[in-house]
Backbone as ProteinMPNN parsed JSONL, in Angstrom:
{"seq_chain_A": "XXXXXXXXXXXXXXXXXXXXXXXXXXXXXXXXXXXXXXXXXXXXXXXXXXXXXXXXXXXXXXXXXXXXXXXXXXXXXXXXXXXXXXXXX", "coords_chain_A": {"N_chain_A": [[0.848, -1.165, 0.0], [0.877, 2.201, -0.974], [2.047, 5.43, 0.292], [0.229, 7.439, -0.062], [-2.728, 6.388, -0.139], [-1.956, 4.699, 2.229], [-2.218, 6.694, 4.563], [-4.997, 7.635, 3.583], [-6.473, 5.448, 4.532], [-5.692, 4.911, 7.013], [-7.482, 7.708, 7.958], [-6.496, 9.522, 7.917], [-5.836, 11.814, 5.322], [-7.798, 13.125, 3.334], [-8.438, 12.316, 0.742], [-7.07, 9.833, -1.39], [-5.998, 10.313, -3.807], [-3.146, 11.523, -5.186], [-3.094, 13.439, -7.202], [-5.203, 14.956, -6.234], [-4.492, 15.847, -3.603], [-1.78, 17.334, -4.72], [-2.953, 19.446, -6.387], [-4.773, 21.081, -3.791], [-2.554, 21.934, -2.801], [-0.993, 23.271, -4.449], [-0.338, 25.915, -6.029], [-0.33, 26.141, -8.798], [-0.571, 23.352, -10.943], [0.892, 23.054, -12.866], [3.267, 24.412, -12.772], [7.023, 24.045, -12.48], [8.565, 25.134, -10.137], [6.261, 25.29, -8.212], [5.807, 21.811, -8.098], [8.209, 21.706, -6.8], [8.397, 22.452, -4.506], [9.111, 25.014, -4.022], [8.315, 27.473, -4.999], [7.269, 30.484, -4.326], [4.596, 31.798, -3.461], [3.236, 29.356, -2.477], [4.56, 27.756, -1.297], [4.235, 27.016, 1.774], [2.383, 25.861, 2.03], [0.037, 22.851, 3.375], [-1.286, 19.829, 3.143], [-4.991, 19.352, 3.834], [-5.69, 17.618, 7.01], [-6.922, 14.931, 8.854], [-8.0, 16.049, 12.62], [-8.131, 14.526, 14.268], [-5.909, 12.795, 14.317], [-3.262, 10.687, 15.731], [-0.065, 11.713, 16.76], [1.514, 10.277, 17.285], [1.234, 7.341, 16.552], [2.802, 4.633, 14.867], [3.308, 3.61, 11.34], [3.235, 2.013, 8.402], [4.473, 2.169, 5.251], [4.02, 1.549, 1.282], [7.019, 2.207, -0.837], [8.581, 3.79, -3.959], [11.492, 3.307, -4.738], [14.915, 4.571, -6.637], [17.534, 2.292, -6.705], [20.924, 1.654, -6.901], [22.482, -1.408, -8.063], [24.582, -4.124, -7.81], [26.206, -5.583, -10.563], [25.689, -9.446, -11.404], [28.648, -11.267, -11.67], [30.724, -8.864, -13.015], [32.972, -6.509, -12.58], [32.396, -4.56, -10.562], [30.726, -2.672, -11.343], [27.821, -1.209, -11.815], [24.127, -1.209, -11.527], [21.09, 0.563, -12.44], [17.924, 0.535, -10.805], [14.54, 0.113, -9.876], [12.872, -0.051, -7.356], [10.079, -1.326, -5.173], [9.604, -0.706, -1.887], [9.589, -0.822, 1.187], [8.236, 1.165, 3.859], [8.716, 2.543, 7.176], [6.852, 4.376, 9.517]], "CA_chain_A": [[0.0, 0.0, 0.0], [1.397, 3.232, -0.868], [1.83, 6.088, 1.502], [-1.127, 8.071, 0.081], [-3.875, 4.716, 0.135], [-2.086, 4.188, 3.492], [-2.937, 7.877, 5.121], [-6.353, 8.052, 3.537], [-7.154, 4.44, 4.832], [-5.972, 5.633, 8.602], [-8.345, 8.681, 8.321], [-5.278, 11.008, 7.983], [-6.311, 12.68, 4.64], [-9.127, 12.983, 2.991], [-8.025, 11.632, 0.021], [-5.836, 9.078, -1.742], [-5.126, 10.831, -4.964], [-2.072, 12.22, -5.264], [-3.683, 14.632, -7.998], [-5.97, 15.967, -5.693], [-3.724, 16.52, -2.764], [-1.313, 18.122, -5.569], [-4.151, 20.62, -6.378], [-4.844, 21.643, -2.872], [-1.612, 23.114, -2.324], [0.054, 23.798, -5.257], [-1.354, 26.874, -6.899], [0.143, 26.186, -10.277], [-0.038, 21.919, -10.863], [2.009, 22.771, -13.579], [4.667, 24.606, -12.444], [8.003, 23.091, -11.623], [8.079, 25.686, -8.882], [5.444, 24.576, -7.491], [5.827, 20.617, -7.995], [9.161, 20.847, -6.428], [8.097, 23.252, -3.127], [10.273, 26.526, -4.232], [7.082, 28.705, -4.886], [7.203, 31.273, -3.429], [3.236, 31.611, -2.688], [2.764, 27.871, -1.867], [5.56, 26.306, -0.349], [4.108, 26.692, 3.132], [0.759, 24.734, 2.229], [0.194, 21.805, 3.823], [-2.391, 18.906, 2.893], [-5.504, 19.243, 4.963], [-5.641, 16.258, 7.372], [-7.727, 15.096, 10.231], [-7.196, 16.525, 13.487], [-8.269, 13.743, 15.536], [-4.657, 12.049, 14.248], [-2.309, 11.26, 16.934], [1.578, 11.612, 16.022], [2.918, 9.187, 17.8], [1.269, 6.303, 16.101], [3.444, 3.875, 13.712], [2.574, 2.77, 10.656], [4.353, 1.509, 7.09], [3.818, 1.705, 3.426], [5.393, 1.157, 0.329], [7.647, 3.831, -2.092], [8.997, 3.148, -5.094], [12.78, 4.147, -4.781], [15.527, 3.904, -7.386], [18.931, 2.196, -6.28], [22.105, 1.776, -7.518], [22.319, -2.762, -7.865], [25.868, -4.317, -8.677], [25.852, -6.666, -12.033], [26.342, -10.275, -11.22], [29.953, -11.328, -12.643], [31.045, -7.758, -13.001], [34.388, -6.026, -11.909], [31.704, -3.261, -9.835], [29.874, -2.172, -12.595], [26.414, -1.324, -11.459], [22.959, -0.731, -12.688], [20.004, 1.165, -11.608], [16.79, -0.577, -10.999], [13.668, 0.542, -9.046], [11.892, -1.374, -6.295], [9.197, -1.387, -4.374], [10.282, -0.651, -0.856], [8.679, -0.806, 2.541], [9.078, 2.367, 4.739], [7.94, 2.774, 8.571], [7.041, 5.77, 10.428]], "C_chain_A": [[0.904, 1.242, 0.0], [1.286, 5.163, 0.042], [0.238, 7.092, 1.385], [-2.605, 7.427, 0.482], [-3.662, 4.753, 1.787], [-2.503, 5.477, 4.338], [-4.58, 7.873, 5.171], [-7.052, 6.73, 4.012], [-7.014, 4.603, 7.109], [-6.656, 6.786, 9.013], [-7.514, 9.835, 8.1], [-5.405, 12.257, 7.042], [-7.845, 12.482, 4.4], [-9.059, 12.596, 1.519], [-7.599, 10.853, -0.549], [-5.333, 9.467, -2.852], [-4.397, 12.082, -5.248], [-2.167, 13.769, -6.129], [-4.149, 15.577, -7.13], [-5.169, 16.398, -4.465], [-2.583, 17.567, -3.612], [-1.955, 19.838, -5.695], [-4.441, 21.046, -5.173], [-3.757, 22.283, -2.422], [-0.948, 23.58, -2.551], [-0.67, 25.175, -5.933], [-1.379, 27.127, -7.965], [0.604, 24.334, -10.71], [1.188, 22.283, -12.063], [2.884, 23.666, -13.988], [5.763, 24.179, -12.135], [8.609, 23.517, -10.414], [7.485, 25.082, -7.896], [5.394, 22.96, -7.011], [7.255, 20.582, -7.158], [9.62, 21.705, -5.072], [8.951, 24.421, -3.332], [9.375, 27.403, -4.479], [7.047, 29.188, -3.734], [5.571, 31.78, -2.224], [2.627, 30.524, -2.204], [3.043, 26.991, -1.36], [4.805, 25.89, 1.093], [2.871, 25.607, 3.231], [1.059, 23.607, 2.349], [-1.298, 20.951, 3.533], [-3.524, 19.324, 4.384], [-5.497, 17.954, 5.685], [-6.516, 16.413, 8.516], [-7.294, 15.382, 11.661], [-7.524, 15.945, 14.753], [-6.865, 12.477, 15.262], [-4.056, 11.955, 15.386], [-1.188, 10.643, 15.949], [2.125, 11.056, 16.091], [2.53, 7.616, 17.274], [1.824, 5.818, 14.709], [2.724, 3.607, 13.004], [3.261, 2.693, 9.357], [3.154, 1.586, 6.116], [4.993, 1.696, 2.749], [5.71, 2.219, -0.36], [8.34, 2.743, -2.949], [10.439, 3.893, -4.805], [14.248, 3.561, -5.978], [17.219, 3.563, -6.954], [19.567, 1.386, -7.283], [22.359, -0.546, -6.835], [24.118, -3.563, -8.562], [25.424, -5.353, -9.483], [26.393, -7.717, -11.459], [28.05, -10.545, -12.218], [30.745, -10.398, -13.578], [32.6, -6.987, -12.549], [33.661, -4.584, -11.714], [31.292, -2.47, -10.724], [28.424, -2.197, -11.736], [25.316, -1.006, -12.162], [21.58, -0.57, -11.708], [18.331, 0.73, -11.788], [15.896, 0.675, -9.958], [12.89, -0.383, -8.445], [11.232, -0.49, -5.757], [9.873, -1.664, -2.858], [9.297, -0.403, 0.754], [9.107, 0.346, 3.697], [7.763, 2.337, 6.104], [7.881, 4.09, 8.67], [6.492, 5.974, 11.437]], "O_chain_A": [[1.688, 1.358, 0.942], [0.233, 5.786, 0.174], [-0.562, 7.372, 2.278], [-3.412, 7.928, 1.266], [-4.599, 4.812, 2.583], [-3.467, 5.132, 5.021], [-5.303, 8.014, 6.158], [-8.28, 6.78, 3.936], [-7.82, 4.464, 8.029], [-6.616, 7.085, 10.207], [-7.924, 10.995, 8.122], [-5.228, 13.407, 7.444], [-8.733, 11.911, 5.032], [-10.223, 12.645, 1.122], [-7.198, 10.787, 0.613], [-4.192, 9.075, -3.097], [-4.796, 13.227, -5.463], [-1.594, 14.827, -5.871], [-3.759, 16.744, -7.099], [-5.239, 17.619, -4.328], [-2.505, 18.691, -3.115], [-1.562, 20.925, -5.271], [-4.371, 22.236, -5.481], [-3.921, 23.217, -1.636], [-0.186, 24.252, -1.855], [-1.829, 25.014, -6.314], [-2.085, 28.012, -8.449], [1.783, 23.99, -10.788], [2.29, 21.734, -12.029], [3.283, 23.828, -15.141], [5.589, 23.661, -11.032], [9.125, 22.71, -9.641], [7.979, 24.484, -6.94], [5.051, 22.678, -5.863], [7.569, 19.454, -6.778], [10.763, 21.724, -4.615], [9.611, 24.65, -2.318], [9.751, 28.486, -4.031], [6.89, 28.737, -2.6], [5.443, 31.982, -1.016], [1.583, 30.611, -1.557], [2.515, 25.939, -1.001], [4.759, 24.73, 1.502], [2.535, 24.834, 4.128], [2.016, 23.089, 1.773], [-2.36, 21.538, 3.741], [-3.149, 19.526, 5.538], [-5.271, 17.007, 4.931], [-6.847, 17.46, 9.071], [-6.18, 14.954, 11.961], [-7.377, 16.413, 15.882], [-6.837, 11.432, 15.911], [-4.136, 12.895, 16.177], [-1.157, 9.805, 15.048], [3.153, 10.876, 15.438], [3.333, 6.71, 17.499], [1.503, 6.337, 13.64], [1.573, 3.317, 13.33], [4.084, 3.606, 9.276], [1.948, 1.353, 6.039], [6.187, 1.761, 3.044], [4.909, 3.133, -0.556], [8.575, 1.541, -2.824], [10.414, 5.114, -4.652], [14.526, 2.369, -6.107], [18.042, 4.476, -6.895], [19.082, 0.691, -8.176], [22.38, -0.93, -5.665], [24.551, -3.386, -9.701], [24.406, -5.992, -9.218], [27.475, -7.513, -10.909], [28.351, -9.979, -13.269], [31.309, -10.781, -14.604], [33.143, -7.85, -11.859], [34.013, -3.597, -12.359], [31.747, -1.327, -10.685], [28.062, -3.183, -11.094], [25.404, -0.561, -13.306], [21.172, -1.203, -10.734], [17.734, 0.662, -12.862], [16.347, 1.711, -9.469], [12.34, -1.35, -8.971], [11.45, 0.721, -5.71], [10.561, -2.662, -2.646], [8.345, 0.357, 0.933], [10.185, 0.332, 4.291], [6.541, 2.193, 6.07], [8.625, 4.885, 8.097], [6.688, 7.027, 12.044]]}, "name": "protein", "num_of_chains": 1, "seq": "XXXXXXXXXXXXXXXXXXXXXXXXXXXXXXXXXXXXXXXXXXXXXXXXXXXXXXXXXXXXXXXXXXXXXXXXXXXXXXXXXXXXXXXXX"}
């Protein structure tokens, strides 16, 4: 389950699509400003969320992250793959 599915399935957003949390606090989706928090009018926005959350409870999902994999029978040659990865918090 990915971290947005896993938020909006603990009550945390009110959402699960990444679009629509996008749109709530970007004020330009297609800015690269904006998509990459350097706007100047929108960096500070924050997803709405519920405010009966508590902070201190754990909980995991998955990210997609891309790492660096060495080649079998290689002299350290590597190659970059992407997995599916399990993250706590």
């Amino acid at each position: 389950m990915f971290m947005s599915d896993r938020l909006y399935q603990l009550k945390i957003l009110h959402t699960k699509s990444v679009e629509d949390l996008a749109d709530g606090i970007c004020c330009d989706p297609m800015s690269k400003l904006c998509a990459y928090g350097d706007c100047q009018d929108c960096k500070l926005n924050v997803p709405e969320v519920d405010k009966g959350f508590e902070q201190g409870e754990a909980t995991k999902c998955l990210q997609w992250k891309t790492v660096a994999e060495p080649l079998p029978n290689s002299s350290g040659q590597t190659v970059n793959i992407t997995k599916k990865i399990e993250r706590k918090s």
